[in-house]
DRENROTOR-91813 format. One line per 5 residues: their letters; for each residue x, y, z of N, C-alpha, C, O. Coordinates in steps of 0.2 Angstrom, whole numbers, padded with zeros to 4 digits, always signed. Example, Ala and Ser with C-alpha at 12.3 -4.5 7.8 and 13.67 -1.06 7.14 Angstrom:
as = +0066 -0028 +0039 +0062 -0022 +0039 +0066 -0016 +0039 +0071 -0017 +0042 | +0064 -0011 +0035 +0068 -0005 +0036 +0064 +0000 +0039 +0067 +0006 +0040
This chain:
xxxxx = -0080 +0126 -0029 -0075 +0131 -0027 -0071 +0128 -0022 -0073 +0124 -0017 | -0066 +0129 -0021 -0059 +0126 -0017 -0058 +0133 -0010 -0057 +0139 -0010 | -0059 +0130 -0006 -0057 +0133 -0002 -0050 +0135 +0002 -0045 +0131 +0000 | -0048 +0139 +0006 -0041 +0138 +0007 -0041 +0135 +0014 -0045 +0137 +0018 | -0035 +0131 +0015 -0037 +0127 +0021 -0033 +0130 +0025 -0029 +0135 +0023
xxxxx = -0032 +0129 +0032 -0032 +0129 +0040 -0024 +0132 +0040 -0023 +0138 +0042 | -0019 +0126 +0038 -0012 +0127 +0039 -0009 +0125 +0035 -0010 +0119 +0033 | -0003 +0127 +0032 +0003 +0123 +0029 +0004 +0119 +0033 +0002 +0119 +0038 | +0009 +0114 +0030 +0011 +0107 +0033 +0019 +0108 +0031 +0020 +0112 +0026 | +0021 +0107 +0033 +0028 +0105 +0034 +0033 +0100 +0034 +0039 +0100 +0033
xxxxx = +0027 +0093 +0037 +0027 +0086 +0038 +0029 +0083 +0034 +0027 +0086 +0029 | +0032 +0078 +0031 +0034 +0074 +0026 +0031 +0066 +0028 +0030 +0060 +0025 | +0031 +0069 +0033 +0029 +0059 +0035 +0021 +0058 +0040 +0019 +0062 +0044 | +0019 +0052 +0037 +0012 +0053 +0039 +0012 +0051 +0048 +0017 +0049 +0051 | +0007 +0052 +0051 +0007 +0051 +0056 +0000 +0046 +0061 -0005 +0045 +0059
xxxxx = +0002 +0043 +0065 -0004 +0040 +0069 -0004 +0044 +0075 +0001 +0046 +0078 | -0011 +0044 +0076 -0012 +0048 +0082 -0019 +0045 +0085 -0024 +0042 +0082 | -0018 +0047 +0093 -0021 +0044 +0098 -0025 +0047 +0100 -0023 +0052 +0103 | -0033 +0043 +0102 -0038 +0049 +0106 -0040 +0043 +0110 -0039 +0037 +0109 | -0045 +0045 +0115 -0046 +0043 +0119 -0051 +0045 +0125 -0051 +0051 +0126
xxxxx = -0055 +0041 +0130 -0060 +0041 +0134 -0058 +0037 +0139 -0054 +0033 +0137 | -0063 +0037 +0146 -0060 +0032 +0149 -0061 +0025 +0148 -0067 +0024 +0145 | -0057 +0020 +0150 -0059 +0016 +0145 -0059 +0012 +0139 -0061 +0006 +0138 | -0057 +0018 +0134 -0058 +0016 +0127 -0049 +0020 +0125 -0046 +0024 +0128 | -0047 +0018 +0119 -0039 +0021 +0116 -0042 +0018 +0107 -0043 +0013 +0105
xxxxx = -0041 +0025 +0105 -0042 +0022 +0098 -0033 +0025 +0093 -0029 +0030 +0095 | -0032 +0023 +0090 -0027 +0023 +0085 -0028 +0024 +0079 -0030 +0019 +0076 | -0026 +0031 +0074 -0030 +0031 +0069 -0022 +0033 +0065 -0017 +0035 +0067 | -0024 +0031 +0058 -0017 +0032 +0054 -0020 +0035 +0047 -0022 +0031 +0043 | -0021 +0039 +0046 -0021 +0042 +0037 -0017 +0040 +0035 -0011 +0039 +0037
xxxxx = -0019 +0037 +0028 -0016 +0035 +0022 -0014 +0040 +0018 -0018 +0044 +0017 | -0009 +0039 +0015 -0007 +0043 +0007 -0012 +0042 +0002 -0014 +0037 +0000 | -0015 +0050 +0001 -0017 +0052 -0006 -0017 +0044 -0010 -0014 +0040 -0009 | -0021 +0045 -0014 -0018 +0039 -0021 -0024 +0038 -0027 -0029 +0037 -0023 | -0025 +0038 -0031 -0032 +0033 -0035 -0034 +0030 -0032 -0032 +0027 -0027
xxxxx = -0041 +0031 -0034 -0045 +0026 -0031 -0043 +0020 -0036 -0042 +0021 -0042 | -0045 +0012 -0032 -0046 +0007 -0037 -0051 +0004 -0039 -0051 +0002 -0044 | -0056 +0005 -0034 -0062 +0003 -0032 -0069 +0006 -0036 -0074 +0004 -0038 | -0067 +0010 -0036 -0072 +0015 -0039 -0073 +0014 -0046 -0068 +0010 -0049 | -0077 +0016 -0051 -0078 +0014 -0057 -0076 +0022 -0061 -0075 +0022 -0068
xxxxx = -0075 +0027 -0060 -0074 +0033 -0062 -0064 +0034 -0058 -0063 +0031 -0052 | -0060 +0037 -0061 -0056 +0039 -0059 -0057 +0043 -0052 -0061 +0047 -0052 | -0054 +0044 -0047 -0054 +0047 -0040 -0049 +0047 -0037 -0046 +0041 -0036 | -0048 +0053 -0033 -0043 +0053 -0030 -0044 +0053 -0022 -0047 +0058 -0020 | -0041 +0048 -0016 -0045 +0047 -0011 -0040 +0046 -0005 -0035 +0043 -0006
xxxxx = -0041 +0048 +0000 -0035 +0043 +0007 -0040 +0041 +0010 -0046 +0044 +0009 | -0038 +0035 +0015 -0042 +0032 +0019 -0038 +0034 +0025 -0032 +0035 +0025 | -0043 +0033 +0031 -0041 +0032 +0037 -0041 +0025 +0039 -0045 +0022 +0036 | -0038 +0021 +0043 -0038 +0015 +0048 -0039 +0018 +0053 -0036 +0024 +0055 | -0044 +0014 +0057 -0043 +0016 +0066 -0044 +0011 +0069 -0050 +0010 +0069
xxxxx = -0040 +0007 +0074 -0043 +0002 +0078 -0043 +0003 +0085 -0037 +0005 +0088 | -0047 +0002 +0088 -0050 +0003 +0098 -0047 -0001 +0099 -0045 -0006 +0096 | -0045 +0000 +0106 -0045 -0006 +0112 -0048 -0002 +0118 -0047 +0004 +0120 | -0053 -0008 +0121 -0059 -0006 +0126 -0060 -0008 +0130 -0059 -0014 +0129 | -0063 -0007 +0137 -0066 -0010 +0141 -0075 -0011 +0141 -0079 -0013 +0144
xxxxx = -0075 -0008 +0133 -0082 -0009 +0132 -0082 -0012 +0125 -0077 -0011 +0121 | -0088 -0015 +0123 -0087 -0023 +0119 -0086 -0017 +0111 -0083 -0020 +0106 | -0087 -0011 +0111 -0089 -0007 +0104 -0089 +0003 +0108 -0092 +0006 +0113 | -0085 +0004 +0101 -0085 +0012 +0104 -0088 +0016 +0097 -0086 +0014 +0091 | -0091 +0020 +0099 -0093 +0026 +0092 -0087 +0029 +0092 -0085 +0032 +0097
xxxxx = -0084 +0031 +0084 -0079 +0036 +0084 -0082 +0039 +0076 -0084 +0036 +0071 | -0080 +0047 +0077 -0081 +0049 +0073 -0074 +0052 +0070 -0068 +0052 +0073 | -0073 +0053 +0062 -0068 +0057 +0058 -0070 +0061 +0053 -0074 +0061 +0049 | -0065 +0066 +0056 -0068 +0072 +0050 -0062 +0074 +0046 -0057 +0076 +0049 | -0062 +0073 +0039 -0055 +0070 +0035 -0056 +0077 +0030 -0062 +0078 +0028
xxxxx = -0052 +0079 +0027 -0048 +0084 +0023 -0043 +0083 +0018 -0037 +0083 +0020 | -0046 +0081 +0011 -0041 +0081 +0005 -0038 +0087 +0005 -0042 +0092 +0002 | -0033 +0089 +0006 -0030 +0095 +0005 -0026 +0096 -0001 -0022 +0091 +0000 | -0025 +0100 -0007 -0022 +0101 -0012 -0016 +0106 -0012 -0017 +0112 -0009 | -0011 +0105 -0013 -0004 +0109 -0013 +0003 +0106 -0011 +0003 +0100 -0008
xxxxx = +0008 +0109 -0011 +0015 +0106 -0012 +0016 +0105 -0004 +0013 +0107 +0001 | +0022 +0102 -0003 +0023 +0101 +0004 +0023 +0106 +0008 +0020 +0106 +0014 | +0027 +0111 +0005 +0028 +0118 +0009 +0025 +0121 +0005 +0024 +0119 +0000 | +0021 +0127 +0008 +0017 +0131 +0004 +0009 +0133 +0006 +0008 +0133 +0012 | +0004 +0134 +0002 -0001 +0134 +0003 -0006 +0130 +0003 -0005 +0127 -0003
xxxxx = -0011 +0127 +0004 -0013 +0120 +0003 -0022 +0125 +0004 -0024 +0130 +0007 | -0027 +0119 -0001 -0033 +0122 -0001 -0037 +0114 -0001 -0036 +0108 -0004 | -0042 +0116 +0004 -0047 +0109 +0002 -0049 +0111 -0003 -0050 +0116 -0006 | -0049 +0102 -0005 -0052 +0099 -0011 -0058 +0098 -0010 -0062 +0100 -0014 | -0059 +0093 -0004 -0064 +0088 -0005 -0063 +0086 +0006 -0058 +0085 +0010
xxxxx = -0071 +0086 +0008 -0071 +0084 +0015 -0073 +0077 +0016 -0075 +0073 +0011 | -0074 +0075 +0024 -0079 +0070 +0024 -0081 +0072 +0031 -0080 +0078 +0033 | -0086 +0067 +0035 -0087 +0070 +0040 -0093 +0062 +0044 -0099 +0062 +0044 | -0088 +0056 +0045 -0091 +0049 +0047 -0091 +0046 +0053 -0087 +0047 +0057 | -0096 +0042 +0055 -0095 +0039 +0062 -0096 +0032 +0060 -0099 +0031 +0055
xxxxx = -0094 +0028 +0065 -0094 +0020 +0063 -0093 +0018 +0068 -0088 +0020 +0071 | -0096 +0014 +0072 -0095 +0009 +0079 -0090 +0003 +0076 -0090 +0001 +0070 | -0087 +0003 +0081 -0081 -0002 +0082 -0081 -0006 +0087 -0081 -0004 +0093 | -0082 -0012 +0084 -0079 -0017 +0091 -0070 -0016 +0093 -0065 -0015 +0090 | -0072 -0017 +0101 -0064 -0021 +0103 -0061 -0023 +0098 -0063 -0027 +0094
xxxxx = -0055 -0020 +0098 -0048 -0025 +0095 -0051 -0024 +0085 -0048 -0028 +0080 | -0055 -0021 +0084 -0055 -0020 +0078 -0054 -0016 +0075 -0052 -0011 +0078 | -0053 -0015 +0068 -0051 -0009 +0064 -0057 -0009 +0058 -0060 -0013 +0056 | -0057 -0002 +0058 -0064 +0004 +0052 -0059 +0007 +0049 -0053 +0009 +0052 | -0060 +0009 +0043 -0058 +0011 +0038 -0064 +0018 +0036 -0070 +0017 +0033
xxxxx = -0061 +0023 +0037 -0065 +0028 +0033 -0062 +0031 +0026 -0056 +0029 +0025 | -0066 +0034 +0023 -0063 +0036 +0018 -0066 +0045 +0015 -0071 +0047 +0013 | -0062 +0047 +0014 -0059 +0055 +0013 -0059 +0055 +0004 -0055 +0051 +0001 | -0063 +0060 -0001 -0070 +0062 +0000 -0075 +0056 +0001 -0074 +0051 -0002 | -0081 +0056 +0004 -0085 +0051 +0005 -0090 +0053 -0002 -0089 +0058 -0006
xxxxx = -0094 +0047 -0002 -0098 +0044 -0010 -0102 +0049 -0007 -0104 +0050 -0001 | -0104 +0052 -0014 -0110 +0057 -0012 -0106 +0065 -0011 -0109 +0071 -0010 | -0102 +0064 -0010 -0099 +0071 -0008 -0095 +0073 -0014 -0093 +0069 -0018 | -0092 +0080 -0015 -0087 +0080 -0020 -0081 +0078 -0020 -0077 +0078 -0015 | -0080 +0074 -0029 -0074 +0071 -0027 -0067 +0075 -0033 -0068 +0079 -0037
xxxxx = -0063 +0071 -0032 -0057 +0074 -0032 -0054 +0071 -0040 -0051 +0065 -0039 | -0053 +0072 -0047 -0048 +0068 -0052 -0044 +0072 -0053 -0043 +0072 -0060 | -0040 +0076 -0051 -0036 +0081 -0056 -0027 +0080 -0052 -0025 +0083 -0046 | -0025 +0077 -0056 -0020 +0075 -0054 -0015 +0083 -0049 -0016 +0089 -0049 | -0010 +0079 -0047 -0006 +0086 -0042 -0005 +0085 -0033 -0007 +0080 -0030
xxxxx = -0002 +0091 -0031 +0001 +0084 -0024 -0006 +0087 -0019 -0009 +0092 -0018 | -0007 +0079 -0015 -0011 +0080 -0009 -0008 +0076 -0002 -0003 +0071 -0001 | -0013 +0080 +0003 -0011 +0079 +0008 -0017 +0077 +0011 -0022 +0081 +0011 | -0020 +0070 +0014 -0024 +0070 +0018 -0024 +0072 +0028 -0020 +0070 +0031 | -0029 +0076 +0029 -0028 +0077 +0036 -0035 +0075 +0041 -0041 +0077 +0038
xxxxx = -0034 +0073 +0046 -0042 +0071 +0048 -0040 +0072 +0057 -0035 +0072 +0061 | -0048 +0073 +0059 -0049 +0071 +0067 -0050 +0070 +0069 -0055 +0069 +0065 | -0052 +0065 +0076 -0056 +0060 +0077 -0054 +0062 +0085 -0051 +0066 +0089 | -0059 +0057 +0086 -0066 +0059 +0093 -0070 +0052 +0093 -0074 +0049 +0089 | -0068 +0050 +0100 -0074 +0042 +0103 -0080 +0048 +0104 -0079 +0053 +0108
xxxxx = -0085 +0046 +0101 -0092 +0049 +0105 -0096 +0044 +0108 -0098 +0047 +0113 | -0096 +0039 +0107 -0099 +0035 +0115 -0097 +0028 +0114 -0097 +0026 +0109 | -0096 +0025 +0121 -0102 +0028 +0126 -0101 +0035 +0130 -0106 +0039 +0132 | -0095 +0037 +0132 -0091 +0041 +0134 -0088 +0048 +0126 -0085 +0046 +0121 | -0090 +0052 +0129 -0086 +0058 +0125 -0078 +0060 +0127 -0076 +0061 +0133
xxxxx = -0076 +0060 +0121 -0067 +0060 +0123 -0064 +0063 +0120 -0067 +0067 +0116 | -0058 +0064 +0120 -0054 +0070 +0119 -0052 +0073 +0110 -0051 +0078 +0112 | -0052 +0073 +0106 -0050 +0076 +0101 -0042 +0077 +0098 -0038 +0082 +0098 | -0041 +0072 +0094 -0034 +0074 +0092 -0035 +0074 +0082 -0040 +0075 +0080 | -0030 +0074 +0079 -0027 +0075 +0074 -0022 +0073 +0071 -0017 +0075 +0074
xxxxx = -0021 +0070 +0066 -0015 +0067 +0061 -0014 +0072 +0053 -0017 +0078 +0052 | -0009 +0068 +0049 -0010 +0069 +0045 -0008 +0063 +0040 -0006 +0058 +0042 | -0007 +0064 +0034 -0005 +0060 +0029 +0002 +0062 +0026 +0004 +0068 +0026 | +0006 +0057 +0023 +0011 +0061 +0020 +0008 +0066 +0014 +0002 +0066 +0013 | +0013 +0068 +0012 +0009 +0076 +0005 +0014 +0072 -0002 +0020 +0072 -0003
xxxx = +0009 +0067 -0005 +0012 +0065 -0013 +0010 +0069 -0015 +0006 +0073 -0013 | +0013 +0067 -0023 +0010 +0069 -0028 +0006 +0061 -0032 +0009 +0056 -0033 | +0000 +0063 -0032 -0004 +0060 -0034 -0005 +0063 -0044 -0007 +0068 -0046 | -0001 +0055 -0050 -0001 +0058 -0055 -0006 +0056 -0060 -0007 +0058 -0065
């Protein structure tokens, strides 16, 4: 069952956004919707990138990511969630991926919008932001 999601989007352009503890600054950027290629079943997936910069050698961060289904303006319904943590060295970049394996996933072509949140969990717990993705049409 499809849920309806949080808010319309209005955005056209994807965005990078910044969270943070002391200490720690992480950078995360949604990608656009698209096929997966990697997969051996057709799917439709965005990734997140996030890379840290730290005064500690590795930081926990979490992403909670949202396939959202629908036109740029208008109304939009999750599709498909995810919900990941991955330790990160200094100066490196994690890749999550929106829906995660094992969860449900997404082939039915029409426009999406990925959206996600993220949060350093330790060593320090930290603030809370949010991006989004541009909104294609994935055919």
């Amino acid at each position: 069952m499809i849920a309806p999601a949080q808010a319309d989007s209005t955005t056209a352009e994807a965005t990078t956004f910044r969270f943070s503890t002391g200490g720690a600054v992480c950078l995360a950027t949604p990608e656009s919707p698209h096929w997966s290629s990697g997969a051996a079943d057709r799917r439709i997936l965005f990734k997140t990138r996030v890379t840290c910069d730290s005064t500690y050698p590795s930081v926990t961060v979490r992403i909670k990511g949202r396939l959202e289904r629908g036109p740029l303006i208008g109304p939009k319904y999750i599709a498909a969630t995810s919900d990941q943590t991955q330790v990160i060295k200094k100066g490196q970049t994690a890749t999550f991926y929106t829906p995660q394996i094992g969860g449900a996933q997404v082939s039915e072509p029409d426009w999406y919008t990925g959206t996600v949140t993220g949060q350093i969990t330790a060593p320090v717990p930290g603030n809370i932001d949010d991006g989004r993705s541009k909104t294609v049409e994935v055919r």
